[in-house]
VOPAGU-2260 file (C-alpha; in pm, 1 decimal, decimal comma):
REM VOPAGU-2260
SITE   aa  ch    i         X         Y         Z
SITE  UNK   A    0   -1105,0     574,7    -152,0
SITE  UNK   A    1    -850,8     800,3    -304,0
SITE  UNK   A    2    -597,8     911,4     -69,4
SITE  UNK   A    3    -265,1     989,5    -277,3
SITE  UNK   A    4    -199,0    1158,2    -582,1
SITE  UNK   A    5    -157,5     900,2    -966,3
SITE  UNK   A    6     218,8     939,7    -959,0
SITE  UNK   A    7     270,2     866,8    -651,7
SITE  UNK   A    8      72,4     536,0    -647,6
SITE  UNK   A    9     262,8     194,6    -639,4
SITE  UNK   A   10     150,1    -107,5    -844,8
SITE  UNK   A   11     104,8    -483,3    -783,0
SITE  UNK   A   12     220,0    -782,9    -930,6
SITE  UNK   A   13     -66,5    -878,0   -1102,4
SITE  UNK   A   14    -147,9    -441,6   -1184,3
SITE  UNK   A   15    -161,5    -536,8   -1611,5
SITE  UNK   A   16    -420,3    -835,4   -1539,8
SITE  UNK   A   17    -631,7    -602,9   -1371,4
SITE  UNK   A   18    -603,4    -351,3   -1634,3
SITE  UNK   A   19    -641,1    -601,0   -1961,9
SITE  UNK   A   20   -1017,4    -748,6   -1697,9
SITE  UNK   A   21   -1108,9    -435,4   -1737,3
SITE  UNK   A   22   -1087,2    -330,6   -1371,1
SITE  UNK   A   23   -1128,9      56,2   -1312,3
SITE  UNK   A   24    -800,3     125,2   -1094,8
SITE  UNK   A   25    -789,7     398,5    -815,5
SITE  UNK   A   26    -581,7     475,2    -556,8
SITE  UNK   A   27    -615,6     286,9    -237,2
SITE  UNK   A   28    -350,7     233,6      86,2
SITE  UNK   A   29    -103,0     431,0    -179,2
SITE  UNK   A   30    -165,3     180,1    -427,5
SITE  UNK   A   31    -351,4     147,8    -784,5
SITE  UNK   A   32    -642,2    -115,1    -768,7
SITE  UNK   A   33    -945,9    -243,1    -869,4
SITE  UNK   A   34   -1234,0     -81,4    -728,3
SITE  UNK   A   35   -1464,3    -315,7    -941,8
SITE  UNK   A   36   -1465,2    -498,5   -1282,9
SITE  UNK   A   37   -1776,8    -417,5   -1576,3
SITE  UNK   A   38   -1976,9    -643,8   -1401,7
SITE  UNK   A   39   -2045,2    -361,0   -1142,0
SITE  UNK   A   40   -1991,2    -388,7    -723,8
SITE  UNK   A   41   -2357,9    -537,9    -656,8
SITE  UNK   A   42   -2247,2    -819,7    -912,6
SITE  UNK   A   43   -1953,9    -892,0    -788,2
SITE  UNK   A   44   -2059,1    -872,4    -406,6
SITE  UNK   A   45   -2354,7   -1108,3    -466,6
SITE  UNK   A   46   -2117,9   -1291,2    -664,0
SITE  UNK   A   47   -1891,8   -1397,0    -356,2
SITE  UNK   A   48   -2150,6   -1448,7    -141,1
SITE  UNK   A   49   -2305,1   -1743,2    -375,3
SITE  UNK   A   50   -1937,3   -1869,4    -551,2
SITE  UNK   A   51   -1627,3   -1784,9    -509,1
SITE  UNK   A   52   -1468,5   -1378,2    -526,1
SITE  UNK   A   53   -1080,9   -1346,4    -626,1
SITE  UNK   A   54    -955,3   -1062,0    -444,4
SITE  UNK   A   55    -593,1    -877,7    -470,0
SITE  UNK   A   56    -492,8    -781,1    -148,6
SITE  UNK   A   57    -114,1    -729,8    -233,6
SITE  UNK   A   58    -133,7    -382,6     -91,8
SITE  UNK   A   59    -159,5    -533,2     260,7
SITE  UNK   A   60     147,9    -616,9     448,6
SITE  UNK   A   61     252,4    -952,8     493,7
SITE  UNK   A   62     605,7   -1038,1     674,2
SITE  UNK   A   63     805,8   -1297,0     841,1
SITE  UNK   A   64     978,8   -1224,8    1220,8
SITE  UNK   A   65    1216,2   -1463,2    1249,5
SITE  UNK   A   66    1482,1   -1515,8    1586,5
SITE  UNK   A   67    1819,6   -1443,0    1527,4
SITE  UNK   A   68    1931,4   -1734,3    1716,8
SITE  UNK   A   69    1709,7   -2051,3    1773,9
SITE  UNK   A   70    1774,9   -2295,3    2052,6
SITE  UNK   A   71    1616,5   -2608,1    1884,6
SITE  UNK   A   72    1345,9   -2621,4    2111,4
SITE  UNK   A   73    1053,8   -2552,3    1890,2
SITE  UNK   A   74     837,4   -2466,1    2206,3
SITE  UNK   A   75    1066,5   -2261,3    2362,6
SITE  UNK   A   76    1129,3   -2110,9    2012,0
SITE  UNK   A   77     779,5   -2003,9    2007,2
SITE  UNK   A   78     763,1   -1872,5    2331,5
SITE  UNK   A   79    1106,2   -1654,6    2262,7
SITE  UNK   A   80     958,2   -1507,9    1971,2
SITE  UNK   A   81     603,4   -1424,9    2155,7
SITE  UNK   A   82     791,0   -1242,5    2413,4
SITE  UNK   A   83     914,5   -1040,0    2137,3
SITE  UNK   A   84     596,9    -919,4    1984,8
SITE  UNK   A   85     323,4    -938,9    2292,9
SITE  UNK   A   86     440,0    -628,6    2468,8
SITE  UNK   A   87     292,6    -415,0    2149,6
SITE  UNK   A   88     -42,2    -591,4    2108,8
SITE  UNK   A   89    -298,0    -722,1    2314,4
SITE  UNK   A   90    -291,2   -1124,1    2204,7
SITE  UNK   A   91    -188,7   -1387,1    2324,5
SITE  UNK   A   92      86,1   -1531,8    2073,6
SITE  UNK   A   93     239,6   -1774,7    2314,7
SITE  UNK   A   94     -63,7   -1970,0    2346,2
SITE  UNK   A   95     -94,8   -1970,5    1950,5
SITE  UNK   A   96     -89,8   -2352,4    1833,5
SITE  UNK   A   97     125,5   -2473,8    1584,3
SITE  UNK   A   98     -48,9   -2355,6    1271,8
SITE  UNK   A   99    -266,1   -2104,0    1433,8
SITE  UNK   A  100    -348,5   -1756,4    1341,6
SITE  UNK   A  101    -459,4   -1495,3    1582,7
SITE  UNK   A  102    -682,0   -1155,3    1465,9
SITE  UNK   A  103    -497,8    -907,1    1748,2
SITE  UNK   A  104    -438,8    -526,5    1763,7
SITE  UNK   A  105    -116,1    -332,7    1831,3
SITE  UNK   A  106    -203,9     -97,6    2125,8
SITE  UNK   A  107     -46,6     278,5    2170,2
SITE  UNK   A  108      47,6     345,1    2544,3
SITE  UNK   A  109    -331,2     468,4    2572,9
SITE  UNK   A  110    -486,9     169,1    2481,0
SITE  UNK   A  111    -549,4     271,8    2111,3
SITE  UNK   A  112    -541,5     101,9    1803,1
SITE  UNK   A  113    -248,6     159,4    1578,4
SITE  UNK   A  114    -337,1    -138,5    1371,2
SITE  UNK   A  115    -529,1    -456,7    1329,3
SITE  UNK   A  116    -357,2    -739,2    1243,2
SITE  UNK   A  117    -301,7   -1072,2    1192,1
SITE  UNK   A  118       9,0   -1330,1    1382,3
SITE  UNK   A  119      64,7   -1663,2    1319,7
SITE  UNK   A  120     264,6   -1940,3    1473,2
SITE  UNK   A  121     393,0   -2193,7    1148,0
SITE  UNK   A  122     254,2   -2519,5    1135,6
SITE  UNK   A  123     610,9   -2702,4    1069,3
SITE  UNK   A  124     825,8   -2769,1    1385,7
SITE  UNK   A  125    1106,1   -2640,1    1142,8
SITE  UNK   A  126    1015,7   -2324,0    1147,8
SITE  UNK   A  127     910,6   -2259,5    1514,1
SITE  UNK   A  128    1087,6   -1907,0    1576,6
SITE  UNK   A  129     926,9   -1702,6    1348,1
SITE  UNK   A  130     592,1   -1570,6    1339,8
SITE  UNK   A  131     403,3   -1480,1     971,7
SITE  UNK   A  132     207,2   -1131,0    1034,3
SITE  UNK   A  133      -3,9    -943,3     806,1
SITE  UNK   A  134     -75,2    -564,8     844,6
SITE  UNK   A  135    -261,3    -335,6     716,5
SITE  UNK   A  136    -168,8    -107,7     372,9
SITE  UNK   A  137    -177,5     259,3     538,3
SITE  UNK   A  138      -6,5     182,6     835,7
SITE  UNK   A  139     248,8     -94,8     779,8
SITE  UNK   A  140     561,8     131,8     726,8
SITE  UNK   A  141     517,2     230,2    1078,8
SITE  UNK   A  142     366,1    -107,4    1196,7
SITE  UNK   A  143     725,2    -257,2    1059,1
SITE  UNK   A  144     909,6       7,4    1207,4
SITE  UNK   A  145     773,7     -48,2    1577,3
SITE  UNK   A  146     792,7    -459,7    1523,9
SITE  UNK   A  147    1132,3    -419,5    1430,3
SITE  UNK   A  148    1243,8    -185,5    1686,8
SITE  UNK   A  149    1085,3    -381,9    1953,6
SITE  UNK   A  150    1268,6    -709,8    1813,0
SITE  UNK   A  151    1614,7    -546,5    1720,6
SITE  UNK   A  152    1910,1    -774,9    1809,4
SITE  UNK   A  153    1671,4   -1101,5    1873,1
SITE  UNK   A  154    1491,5   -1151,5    1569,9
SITE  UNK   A  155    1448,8   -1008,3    1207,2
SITE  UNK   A  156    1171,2    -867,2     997,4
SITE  UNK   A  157    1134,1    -978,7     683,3
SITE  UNK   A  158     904,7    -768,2     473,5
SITE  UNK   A  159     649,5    -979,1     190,1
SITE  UNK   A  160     492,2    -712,7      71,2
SITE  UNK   A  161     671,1    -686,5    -273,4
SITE  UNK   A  162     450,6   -1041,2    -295,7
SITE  UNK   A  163     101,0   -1131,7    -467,5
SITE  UNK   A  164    -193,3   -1180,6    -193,0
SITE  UNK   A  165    -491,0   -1284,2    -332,8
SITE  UNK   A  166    -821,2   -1353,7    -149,6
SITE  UNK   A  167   -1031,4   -1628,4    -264,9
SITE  UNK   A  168   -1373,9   -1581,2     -79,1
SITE  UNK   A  169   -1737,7   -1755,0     -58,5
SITE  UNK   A  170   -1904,0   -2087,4     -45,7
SITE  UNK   A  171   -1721,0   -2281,8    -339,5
SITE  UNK   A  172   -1382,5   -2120,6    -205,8
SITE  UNK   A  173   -1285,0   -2432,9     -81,5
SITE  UNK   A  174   -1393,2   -2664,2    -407,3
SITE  UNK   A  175   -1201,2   -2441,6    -600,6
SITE  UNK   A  176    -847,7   -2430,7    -387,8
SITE  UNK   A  177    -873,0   -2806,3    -337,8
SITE  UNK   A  178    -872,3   -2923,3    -702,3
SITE  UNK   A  179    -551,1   -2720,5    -732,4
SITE  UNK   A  180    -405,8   -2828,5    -378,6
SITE  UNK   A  181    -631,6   -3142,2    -209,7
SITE  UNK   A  182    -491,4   -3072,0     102,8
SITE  UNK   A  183    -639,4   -2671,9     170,5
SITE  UNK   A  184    -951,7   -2846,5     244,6
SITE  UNK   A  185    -802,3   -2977,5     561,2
SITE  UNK   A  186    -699,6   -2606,0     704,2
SITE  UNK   A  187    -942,4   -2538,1    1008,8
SITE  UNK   A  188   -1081,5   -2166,7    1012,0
SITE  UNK   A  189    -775,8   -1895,1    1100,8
SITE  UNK   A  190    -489,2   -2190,6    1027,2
SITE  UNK   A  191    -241,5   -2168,2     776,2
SITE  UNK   A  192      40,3   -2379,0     592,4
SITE  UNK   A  193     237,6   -2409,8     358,5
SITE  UNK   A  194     209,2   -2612,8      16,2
SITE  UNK   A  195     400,0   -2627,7    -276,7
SITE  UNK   A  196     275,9   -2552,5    -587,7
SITE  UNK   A  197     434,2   -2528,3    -945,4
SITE  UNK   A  198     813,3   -2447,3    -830,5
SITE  UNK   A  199     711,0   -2232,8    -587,8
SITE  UNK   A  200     593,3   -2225,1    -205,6
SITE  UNK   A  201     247,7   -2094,7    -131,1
SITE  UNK   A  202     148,5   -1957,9     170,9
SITE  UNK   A  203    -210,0   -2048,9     232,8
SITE  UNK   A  204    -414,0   -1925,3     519,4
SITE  UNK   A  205    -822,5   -2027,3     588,4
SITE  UNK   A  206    -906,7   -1640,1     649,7
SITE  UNK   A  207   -1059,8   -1362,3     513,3
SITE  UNK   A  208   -1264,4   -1059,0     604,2
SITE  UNK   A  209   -1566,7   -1081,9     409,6
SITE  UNK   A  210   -1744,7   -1308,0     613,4
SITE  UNK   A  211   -1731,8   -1620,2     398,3
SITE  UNK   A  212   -1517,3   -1890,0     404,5
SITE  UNK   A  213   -1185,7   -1857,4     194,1
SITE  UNK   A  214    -846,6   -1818,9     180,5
SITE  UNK   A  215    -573,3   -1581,5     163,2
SITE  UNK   A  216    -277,3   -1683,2     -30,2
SITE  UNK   A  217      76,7   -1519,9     -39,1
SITE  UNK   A  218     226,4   -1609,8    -349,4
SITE  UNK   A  219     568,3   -1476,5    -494,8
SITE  UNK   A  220     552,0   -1217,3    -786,5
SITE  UNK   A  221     673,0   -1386,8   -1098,8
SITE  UNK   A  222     449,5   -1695,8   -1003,8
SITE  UNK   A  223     114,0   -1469,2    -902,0
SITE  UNK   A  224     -11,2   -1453,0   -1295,9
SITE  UNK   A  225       3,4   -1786,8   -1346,4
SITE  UNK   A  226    -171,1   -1884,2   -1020,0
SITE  UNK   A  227    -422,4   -1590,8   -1048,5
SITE  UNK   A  228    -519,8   -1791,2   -1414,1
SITE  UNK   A  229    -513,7   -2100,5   -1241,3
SITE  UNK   A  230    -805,1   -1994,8   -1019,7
SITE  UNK   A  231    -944,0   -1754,8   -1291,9
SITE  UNK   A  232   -1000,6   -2091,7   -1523,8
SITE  UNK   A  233   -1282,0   -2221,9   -1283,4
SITE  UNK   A  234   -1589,9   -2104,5   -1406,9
SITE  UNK   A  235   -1685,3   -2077,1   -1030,5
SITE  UNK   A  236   -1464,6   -1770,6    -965,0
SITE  UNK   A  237   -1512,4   -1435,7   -1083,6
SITE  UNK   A  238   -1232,6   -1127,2   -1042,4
SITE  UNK   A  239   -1413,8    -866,4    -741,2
SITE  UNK   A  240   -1277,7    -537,1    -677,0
SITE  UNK   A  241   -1254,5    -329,1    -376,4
SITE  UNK   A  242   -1577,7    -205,2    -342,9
SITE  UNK   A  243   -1744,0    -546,9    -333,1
SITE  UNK   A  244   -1482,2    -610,4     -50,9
SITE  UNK   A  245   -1582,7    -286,4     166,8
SITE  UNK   A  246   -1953,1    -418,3     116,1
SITE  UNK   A  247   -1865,1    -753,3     211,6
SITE  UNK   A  248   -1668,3    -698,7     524,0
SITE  UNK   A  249   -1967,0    -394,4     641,7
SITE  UNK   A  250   -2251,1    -632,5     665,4
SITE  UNK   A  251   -1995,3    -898,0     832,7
SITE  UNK   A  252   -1989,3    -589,5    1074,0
SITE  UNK   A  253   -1663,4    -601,9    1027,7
SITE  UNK   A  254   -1410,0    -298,3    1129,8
SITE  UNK   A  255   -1184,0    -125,7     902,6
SITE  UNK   A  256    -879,0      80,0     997,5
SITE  UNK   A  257    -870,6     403,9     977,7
SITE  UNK   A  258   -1246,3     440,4     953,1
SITE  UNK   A  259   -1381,9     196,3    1269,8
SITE  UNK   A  260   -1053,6     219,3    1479,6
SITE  UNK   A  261    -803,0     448,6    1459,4
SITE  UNK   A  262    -591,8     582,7    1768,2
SITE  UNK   A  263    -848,0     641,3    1973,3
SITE  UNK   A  264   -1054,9     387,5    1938,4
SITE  UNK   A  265    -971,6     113,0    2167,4
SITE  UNK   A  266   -1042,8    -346,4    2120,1
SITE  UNK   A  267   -1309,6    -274,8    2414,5
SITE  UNK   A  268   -1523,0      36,2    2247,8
SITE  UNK   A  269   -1480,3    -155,6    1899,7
SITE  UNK   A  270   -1658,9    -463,4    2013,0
SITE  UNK   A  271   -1325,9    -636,5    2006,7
SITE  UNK   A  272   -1299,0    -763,4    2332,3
SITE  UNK   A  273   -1271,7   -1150,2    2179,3
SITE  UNK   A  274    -922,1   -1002,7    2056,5
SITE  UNK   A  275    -750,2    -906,8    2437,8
SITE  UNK   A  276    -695,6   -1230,9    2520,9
SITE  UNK   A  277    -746,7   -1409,3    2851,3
SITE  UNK   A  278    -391,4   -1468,6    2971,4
SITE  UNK   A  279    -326,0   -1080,6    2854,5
SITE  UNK   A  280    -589,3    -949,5    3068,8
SITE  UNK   A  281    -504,7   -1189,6    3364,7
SITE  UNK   A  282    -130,1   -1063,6    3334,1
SITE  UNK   A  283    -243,0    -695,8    3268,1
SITE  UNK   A  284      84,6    -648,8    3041,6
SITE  UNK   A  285     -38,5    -497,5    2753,4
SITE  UNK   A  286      12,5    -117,6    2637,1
SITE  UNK   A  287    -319,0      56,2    2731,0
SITE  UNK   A  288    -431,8    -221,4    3013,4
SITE  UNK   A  289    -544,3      67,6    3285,9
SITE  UNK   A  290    -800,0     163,2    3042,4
SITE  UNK   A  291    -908,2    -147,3    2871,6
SITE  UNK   A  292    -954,9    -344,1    3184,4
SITE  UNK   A  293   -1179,0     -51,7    3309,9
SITE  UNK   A  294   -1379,3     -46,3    2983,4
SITE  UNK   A  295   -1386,5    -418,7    3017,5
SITE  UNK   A  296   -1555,1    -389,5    3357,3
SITE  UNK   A  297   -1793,3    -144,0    3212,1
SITE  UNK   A  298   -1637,8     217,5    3236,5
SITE  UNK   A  299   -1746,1     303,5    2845,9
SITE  UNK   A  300   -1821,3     594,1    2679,8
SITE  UNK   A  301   -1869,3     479,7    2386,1
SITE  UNK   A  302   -1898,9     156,3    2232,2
SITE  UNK   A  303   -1967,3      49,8    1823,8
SITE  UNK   A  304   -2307,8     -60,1    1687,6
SITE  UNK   A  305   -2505,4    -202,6    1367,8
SITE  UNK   A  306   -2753,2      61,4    1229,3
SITE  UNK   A  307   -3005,0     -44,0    1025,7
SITE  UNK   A  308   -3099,2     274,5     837,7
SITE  UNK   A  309   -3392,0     364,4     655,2
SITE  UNK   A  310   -3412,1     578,9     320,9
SITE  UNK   A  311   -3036,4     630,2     153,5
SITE  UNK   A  312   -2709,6     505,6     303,2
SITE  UNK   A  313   -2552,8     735,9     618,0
SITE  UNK   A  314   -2178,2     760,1     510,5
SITE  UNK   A  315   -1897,4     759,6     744,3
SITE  UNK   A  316   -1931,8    1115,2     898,2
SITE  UNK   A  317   -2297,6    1114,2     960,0
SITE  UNK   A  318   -2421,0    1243,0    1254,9
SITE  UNK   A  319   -2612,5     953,6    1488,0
SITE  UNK   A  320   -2905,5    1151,5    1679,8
SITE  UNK   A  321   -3074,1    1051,5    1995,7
SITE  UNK   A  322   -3517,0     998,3    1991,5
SITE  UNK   A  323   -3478,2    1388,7    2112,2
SITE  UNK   A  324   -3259,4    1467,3    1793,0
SITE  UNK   A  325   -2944,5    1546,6    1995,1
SITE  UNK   A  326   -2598,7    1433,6    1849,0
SITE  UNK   A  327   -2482,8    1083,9    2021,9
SITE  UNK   A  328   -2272,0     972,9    1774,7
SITE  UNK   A  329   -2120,6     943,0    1396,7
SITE  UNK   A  330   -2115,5     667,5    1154,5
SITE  UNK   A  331   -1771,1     557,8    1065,2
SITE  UNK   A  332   -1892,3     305,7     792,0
SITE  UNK   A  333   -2180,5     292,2     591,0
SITE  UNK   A  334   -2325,9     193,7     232,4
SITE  UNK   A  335   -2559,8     -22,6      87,2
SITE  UNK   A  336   -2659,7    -383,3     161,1
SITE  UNK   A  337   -2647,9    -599,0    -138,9
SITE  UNK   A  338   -2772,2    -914,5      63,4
SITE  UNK   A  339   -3027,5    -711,4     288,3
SITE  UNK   A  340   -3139,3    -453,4      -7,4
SITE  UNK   A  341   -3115,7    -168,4     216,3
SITE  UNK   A  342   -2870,2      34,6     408,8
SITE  UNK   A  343   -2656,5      13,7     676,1
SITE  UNK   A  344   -2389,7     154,3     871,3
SITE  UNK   A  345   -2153,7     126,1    1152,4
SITE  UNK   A  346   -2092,6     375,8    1437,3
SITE  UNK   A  347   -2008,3     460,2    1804,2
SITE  UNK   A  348   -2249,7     588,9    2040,7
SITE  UNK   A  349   -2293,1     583,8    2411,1
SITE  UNK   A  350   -2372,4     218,1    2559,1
SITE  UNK   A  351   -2697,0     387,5    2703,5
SITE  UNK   A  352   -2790,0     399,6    2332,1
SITE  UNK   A  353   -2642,6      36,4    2208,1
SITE  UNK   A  354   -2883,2    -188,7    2285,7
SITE  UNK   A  355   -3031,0    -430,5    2015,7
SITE  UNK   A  356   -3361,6    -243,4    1882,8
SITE  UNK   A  357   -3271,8     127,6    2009,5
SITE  UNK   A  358   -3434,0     344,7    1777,5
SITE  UNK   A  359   -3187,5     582,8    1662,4
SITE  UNK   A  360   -3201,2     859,6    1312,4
SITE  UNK   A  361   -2915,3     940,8    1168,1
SITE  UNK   A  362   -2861,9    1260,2     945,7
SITE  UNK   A  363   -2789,5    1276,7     585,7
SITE  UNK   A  364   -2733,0    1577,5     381,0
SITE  UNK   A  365   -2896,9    1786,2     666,8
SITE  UNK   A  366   -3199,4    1516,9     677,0
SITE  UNK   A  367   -3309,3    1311,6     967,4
SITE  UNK   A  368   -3320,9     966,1     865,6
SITE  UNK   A  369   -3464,6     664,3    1104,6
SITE  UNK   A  370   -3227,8     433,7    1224,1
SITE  UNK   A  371   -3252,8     118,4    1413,7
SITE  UNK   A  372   -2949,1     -62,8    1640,2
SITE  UNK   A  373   -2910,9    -419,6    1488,0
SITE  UNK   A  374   -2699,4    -759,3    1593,1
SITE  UNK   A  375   -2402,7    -798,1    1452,7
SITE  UNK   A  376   -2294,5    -902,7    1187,1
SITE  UNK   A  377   -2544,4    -765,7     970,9
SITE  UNK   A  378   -2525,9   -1140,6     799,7
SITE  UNK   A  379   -2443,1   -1429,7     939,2
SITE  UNK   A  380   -2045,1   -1558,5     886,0
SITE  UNK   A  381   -1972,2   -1881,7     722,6
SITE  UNK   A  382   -1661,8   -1965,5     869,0
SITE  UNK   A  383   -1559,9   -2322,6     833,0
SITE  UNK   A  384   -1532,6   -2514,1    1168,7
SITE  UNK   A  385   -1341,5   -2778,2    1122,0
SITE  UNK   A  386   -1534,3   -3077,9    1335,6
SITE  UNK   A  387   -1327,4   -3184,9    1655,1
């Protein structure tokens, strides 16, 4: 996980509670965190899976577009402020209901992944003409950049990121939020709001990327101790660090940046195609559309799988070998299971070699290991679905 030199790292809000929990800090998206606590990763992933995880995310990059000038029209509000950001991703923001998030990805002129990324349209009818988007750590300098440039005259960019956001993940996520706010439990899955709390606004979204229902919650610095203790005080939560996050999100079969998409990698090879929306593809108007709409007819090369792999974990790198031992692929995630007691991986191989069963190897250290293509996710999601 290290990827820039001590000095150079930044610090979040709540850096000194980690610290004092005894979390063992390393460098990550150019920030210190917590890669675990003494309780260990397996703990702390098994942990969130049965209760409730508190995560720091404040390295990720949460922001506020807003239009410069609003015509009262909360609709056409929206749609002005969609225009502004669809013509660098792939979504469709327009459609977004009040309250809505959308998972989307902002496209290079190639079709490739710059980022993955979250947009949301606000719930209150005040505040239709902005959009609240959350980037990722590595890449949101330039993710900002390009948003801004794109908007520049008709709408400003206000960056969050100086801002606590904490995760709360796993089956008594909701319990816990909702004796501190009653009214969380009423957020649908990818909806946000929201609620005051203590002098202070909270921005509370029914997301996460673990594979368990939760929340993400932005919270302003000088109020993100005492909210981190308010959640800390419930003997249902327990503080989880980075690595029981990476393990969480793999067996959702889950993609990170910079390791399952990058550039290159486009929605359509990534298993993403949930993400180019309808109305985009109808329109064709997104940056990369020549090639995604071939891919989504069928024209791959390459497309991402589940491995099921026998013997020690294949890390990111590994070679993926055909039943003749010939190089198909490479894994561009991989660890251990905690929930499945065994390891998988993630990787891209040819669709000739995707299908459900395919007996693969991969090879680790110079050794041939079997490998099997599984479903994805490697467990099943618990997303709440709010009855309609």
């Amino acid at each position: 996980m290290a990827d820039t030199s001590p000095q150079d790292l930044k610090t979040v809000p709540l850096n000194d509670v980690h610290v004092a929990l005894g979390g063992r800090m390393v460098p990550f998206g150019g920030y210190s965190l917590p890669v675990q606590y003494p309780t260990g990763i397996i703990t702390e992933h098994k942990w969130t899976r049965e209760h409730a995880g508190l995560f720091d995310v404040s390295h990720m990059g949460p922001s506020f577009l807003l239009l410069n000038e609003k015509s009262g029209d909360p609709d056409a509000d929206h749609a002005a402020i969609a225009a502004l950001v669809e013509p660098l991703i792939c979504g469709d923001i327009k459609g977004l209901k009040p309250g809505q998030i959308r998972y989307t990805l902002l496209l290079n002129e190639t079709g490739g992944a710059l980022d993955d990324l979250m947009i949301a349209r606000p719930a209150d009818p005040a505040w239709a003409g902005s959009l609240y988007i959350v980037v990722n750590a590595g890449t949101k300098d330039a993710d900002f950049a390009r948003i801004a440039a794109a908007s520049a005259g008709k709408a400003t960019l206000n960056r969050a990121d100086n801002c606590a956001l904490l995760a709360l993940q796993g089956p008594d996520a909701v319990a816990v939020l909702s004796s501190i706010i009653p009214e969380v439990a009423e957020l649908g899955f990818m909806t946000y709001r929201s609620f005051p709390w203590n002098g202070t606004v909270l921005v509370i979204a029914r997301s996460g990327y673990t594979g368990e229902d939760g929340f993400e919650i932005l919270v302003e610095p000088e109020h993100a101790k005492a909210f981190w203790d308010a959640l800390a005080l419930d003997g249902r939560v327990k503080p989880i660090g980075l690595g029981a996050r990476d393990s969480l999100r793999l067996e959702a079969g889950l993609p990170l940046y910079g390791h399952d998409l990058d550039e290159t990698i486009s929605p359509t090879e990534a298993g993403l195609n949930f993400a180019v929306s309808k109305r985009r593809r109808e329109a064709a108007d997104f940056p990369g559309a020549a090639r995604i709409l071939k891919e989504y007819g069928g024209e791959l090369s390459r497309v991402r799988v589940g491995l099921l792999v026998d013997g020690a974990p294949a890390r990111e790198g590994a070679e993926i070998l055909d039943a003749s031992g010939a190089v198909i692929g490479k894994v561009t995630s991989g660890g251990f299971s905690p929930s499945l007691s065994r390891a998988i991986a993630l990787g891209f191989v040819p669709p000739d070699h995707a299908a459900v069963g395919t007996k693969l190897s991969v090879s680790v250290r110079g050794r041939s290991q079997s490998a099997e293509v599984a479903a994805l996710p490697f467990v099943p999601h618990r997303y709440y679905r709010k009855p309609v």
